[in-house]
C-alpha positions, 0 to 999 in steps of 0.5 A: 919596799924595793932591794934599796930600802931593804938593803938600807934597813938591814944596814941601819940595823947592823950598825946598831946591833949589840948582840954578839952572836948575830954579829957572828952569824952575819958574818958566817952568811957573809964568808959562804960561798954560793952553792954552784947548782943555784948558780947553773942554768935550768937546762944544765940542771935537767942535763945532770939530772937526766945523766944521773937517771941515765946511771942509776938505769946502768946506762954508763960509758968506760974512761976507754970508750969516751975518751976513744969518742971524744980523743979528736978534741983531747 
């Protein structure tokens, strides 16, 4: 069955459902709002998951010295 039919069949369905409680649910699917780590590439999702090794290991910066580093773009 493609996304079309499926997409379809879910919509018939809807139209017809009675039961208030799936209705509710439907609609609290319909207002969430994506979560952004689904929505990064696998590269960015690598590069915070190495920055977040990189801090449990201590290895951080001050404010000061990246803001001294990177002050030609500020």
């Amino acid at each position: 069955m493609n996304i079309e039919t499926r997409k379809l069949s879910i919509i018939n369905w809807v139209s017809h459902l009675q039961d208030e409680s799936v209705l509710s649910r439907i609609e609290q699917l319909q207002s969430q709002k994506p979560d952004w780590w689904n929505l990064i590439s696998d590269e960015e999702k690598a590069e915070i998951e190495e920055g977040i090794l990189q801090a449990d290991r201590g290895e951080t910066k001050t404010t000061d010295e990246v803001l001294s580093k990177y002050k030609k773009w500020l």
